[in-house]
DRENNUMI-762035 format. One record per residue (C-alpha): residue in three letters; residue number from 1; x, y, z. Coordinates in Angstrom, 2 decimals. Each point is the difference from the previous one (the first is absolute). Layout:
BEGIN
+------+------+---------+---------+---------+
: resn : resi :       u :       v :       w :
+------+------+---------+---------+---------+
:  ALA :  NUM :       X :       Y :       Z :
...
+------+------+---------+---------+---------+
//
This chain:
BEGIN
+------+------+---------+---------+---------+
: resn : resi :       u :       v :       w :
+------+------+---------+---------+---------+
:  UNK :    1 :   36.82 :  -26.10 :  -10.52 :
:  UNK :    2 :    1.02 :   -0.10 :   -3.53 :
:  UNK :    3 :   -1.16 :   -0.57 :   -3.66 :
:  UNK :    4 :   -3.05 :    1.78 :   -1.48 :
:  UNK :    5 :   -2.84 :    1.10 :    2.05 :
:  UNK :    6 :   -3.77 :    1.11 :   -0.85 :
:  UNK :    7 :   -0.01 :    4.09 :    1.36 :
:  UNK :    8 :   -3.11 :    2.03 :    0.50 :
:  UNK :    9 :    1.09 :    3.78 :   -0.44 :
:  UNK :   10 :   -2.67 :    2.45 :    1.15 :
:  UNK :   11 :   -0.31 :    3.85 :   -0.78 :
:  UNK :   12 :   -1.13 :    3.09 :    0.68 :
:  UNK :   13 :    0.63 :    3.86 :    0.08 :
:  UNK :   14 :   -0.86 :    3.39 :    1.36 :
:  UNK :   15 :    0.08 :    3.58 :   -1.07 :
:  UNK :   16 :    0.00 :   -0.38 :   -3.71 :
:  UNK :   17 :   -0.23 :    2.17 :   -2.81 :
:  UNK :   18 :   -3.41 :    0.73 :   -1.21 :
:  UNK :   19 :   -0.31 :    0.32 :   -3.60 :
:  UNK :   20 :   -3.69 :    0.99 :    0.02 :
:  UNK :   21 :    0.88 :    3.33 :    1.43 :
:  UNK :   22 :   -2.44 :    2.55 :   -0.49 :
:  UNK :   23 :   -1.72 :    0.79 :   -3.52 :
:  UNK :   24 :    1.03 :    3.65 :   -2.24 :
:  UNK :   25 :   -3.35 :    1.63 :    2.08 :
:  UNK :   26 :    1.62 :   -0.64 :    3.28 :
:  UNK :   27 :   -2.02 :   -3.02 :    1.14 :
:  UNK :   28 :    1.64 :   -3.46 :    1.00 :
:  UNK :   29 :   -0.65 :   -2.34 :   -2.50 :
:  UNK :   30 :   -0.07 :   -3.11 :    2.66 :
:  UNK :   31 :    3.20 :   -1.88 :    1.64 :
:  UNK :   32 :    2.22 :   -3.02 :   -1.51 :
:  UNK :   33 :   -0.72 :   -3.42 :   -0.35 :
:  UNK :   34 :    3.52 :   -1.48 :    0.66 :
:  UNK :   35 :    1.01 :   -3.46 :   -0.63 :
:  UNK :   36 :    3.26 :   -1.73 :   -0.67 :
:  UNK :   37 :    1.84 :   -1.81 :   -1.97 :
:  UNK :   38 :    3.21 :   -2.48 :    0.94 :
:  UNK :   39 :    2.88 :   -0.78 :   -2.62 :
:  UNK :   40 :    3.09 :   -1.58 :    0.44 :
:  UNK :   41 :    2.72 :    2.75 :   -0.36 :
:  UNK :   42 :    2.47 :   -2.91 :   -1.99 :
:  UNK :   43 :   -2.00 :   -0.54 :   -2.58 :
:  UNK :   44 :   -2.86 :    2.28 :   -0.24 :
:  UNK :   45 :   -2.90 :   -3.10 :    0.29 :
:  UNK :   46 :   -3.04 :    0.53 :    1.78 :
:  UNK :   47 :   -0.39 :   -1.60 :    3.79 :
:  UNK :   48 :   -3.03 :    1.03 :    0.85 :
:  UNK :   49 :   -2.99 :    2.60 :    0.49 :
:  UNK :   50 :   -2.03 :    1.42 :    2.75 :
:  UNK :   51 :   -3.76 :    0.62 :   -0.36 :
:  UNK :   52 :   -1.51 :    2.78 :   -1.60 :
:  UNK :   53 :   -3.14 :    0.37 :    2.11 :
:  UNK :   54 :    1.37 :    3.05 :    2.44 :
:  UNK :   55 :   -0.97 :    3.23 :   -1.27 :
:  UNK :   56 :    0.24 :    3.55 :    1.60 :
:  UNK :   57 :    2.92 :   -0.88 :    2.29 :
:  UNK :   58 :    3.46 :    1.75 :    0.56 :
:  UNK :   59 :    0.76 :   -2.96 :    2.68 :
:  UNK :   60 :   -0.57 :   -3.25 :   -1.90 :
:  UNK :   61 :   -0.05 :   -3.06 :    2.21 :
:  UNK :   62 :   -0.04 :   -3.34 :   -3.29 :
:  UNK :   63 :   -1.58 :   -3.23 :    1.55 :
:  UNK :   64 :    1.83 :   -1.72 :   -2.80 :
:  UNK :   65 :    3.13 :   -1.11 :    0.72 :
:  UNK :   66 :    2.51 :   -0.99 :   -3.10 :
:  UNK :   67 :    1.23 :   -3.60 :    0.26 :
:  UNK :   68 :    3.44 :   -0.35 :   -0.86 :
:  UNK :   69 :    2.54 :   -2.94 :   -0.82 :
:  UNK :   70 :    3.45 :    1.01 :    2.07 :
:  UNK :   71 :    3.09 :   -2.10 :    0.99 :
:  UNK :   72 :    1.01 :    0.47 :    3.53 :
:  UNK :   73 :    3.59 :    2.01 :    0.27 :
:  UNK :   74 :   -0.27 :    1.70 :   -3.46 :
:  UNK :   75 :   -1.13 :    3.75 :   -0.74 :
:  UNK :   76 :   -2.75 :    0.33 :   -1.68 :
:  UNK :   77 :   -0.89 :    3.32 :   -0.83 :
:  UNK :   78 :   -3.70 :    1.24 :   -1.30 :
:  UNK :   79 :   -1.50 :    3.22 :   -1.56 :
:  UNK :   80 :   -3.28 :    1.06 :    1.18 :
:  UNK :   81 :   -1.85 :    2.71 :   -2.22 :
:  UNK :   82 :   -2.99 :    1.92 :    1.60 :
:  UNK :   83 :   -2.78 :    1.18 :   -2.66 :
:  UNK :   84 :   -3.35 :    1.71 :    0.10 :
:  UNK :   85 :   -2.74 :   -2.21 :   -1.15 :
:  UNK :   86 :   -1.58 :    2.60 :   -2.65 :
:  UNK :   87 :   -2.19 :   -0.96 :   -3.05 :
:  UNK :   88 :    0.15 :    3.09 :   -1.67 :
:  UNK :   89 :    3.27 :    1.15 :   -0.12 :
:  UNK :   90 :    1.43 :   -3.55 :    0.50 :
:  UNK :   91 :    2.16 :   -0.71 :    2.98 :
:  UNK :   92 :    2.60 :    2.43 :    1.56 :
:  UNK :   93 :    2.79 :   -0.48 :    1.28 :
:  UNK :   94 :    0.37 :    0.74 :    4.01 :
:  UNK :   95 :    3.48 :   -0.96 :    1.00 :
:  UNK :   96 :    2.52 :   -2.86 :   -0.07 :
:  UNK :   97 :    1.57 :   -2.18 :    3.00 :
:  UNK :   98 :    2.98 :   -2.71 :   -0.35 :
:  UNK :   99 :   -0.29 :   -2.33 :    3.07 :
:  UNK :  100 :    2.43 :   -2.61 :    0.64 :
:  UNK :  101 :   -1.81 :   -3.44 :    1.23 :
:  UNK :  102 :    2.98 :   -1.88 :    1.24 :
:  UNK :  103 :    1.20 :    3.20 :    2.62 :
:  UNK :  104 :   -3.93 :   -0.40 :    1.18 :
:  UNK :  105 :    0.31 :   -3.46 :    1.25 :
:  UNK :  106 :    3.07 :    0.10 :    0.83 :
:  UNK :  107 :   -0.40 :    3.66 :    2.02 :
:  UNK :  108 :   -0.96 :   -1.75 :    3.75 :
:  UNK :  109 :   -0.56 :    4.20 :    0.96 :
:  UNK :  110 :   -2.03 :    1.15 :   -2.76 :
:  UNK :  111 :   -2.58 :   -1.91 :   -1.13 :
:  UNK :  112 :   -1.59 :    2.49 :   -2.15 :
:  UNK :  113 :    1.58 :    1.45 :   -2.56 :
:  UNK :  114 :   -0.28 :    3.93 :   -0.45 :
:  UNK :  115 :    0.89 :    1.76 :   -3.68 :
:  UNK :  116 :   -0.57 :    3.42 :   -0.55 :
:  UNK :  117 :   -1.39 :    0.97 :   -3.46 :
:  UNK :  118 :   -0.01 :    3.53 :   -1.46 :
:  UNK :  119 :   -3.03 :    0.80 :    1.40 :
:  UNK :  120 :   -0.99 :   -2.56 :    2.80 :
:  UNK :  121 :    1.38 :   -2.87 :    1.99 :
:  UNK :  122 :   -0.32 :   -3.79 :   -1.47 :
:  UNK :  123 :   -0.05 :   -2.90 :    2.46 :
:  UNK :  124 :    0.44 :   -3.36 :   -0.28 :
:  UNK :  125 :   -0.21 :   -3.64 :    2.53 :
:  UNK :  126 :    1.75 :   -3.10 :   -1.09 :
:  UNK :  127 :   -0.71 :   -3.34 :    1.51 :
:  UNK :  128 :    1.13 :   -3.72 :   -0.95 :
:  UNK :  129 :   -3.50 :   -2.04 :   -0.77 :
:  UNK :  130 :    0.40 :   -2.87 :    2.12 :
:  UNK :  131 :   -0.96 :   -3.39 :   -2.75 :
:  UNK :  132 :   -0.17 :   -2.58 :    2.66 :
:  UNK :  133 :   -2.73 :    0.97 :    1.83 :
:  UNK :  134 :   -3.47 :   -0.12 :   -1.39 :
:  UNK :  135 :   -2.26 :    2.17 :    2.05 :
:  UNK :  136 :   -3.82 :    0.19 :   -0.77 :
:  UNK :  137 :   -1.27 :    3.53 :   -0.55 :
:  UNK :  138 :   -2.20 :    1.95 :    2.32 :
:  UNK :  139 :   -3.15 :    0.79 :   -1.10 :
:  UNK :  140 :   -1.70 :    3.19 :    1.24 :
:  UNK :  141 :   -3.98 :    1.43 :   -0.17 :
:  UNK :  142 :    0.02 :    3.31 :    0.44 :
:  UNK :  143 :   -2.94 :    2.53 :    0.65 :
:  UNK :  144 :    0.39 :    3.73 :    0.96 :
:  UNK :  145 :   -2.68 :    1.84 :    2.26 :
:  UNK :  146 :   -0.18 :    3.71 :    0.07 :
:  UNK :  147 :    2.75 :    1.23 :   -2.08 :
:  UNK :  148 :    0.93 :    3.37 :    0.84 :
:  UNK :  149 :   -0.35 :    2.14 :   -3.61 :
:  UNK :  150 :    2.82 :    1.95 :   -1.43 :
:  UNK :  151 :   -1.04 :    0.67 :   -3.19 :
:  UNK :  152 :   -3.23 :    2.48 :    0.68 :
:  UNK :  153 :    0.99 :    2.18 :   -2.84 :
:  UNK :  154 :   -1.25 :    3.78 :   -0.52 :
:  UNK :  155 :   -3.38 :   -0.55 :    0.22 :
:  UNK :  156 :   -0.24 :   -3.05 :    2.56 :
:  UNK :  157 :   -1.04 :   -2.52 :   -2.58 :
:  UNK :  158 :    2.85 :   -2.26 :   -0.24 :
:  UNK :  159 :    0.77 :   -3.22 :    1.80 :
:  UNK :  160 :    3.17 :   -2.33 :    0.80 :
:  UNK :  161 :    1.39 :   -2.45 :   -1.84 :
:  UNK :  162 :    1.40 :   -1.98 :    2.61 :
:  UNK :  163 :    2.55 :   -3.30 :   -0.46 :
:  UNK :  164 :    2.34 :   -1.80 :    2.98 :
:  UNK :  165 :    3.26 :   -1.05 :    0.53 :
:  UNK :  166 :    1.92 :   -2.30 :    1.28 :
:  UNK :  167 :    3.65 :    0.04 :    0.68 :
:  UNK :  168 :    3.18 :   -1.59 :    1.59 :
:  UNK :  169 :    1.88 :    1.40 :    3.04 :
:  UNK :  170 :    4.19 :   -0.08 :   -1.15 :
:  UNK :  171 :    2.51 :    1.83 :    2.94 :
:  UNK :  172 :    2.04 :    2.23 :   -1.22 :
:  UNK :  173 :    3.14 :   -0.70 :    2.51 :
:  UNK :  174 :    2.42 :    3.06 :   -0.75 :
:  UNK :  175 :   -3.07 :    2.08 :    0.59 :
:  UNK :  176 :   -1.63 :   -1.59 :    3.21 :
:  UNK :  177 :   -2.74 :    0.42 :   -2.29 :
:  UNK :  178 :   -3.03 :   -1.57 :   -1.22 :
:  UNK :  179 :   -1.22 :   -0.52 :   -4.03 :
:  UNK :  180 :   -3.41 :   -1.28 :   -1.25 :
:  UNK :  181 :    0.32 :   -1.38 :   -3.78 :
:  UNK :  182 :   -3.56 :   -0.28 :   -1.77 :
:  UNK :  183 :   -0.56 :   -3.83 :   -1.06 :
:  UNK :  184 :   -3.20 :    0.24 :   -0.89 :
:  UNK :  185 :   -2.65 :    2.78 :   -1.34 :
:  UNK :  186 :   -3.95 :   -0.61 :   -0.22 :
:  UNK :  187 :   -1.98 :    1.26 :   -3.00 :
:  UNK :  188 :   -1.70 :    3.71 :    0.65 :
:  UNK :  189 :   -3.28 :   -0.03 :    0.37 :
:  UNK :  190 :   -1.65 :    2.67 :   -1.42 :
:  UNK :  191 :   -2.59 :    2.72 :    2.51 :
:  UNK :  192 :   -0.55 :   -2.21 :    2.65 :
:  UNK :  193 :    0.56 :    0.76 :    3.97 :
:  UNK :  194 :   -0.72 :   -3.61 :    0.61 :
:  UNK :  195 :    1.87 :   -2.17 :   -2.37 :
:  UNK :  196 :    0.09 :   -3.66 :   -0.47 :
:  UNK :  197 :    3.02 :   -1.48 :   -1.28 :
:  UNK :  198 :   -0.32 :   -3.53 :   -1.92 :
:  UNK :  199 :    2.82 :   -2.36 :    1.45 :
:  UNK :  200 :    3.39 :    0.42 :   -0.30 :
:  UNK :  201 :    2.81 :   -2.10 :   -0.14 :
:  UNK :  202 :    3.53 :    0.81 :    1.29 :
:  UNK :  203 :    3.23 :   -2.02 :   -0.16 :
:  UNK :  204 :    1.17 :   -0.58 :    3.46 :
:  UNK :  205 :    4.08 :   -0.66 :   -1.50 :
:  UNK :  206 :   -1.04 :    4.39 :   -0.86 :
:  UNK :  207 :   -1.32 :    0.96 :    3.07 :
:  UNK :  208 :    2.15 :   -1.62 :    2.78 :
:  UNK :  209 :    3.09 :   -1.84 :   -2.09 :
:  UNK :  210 :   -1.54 :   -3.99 :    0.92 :
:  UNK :  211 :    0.48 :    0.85 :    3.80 :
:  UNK :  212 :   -3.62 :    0.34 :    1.83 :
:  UNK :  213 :    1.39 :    1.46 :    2.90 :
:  UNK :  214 :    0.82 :    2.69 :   -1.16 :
:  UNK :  215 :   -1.42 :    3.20 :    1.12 :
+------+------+---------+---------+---------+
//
């Protein structure tokens, strides 16, 4: 396999740094709202973005994956920048990754790529898109039925906000271990214990790389 190939790099992270921290009275003030941003470390240009739509969260897990140009054999080495989504002070910085795409695919024992920050681990899954084959996309109606309620509050009065996922199953050899990578996230819907999602649509190439076999 040579010559330049389509790649779908997906991210996420654990254990950051929360810049909300707790207000001059004592009281937390709320948690992060990470997302990140992709450069390429040779010339400083912007690859790509995740979404901005996960808020209070440490542990981000992006549904966006950054689509990147890459020729097979070469190094081609990125900079990922965490922030926290915040209107009023404007975004803060979290922490900073480098990940190397081309040790990724090549790496047949690691699949996932692990990069500690200074506060937090960053990490990141690399896959070739496959071009030639034109899968449709699957199509799911989803509806939720007694939805157990985490968000009660103080005084009892508050009510879920509750969303789905769906993700891909990637085997992490050197580990005898297993990975799920988020490919897709629903829209929250606010107070409800028995949601209704509208339909979503989901690229099969994301969720299980053109093969329908797979597990």
């Amino acid at each position: 396999m040579s010559g330049k190939k389509q790649v779908r790099l997906s991210l996420w992270a654990e254990n950051l740094m929360n810049s909300e921290g707790t207000s001059c009275l004592g009281y937390g003030r709320g948690i992060s709202h990470p997302y990140a941003k992709v450069k390429y470390q040779k010339d400083d240009s912007d690859a790509g973005e995740t979404e901005k739509l996960l808020i209070n969260t440490l542990h981000p897990q992006w549904s966006t994956p950054i689509f990147l140009e890459y020729e097979i054999g070469t190094v081609l080495n990125l900079i990922v920048e965490i922030f926290d989504s915040n209107k009023k002070t404007g975004d803060l910085l979290l922490g900073v990754g480098e990940i190397d795409v081309g040790y990724i695919l090549s790496n047949s024992e690691i699949k996932i790529h692990k990069e500690d920050l200074s506060e937090g681990q960053l990490y990141a899954y690399a896959e070739i898109v496959d071009e030639s084959k034109h899968l449709e996309n699957l199509n799911l109606k989803i509806r939720g039925l007694d939805i157990k309620n985490v968000d009660e509050g103080y005084l009892r009065l508050g009510k879920s906000d509750p969303f789905y996922e769906v993700a891909k199953k990637v085997s992490e050899p050197s580990k005898g271990s297993v990975e799920w990578v988020v490919v897709y996230r629903s829209a929250h819907i606010k107070e409800h214990s028995n949601p209704v999602w509208e339909k979503s649509t989901i690229d099969l190439d994301a969720l299980c790389n053109g093969n329908l076999s797979s597990p």
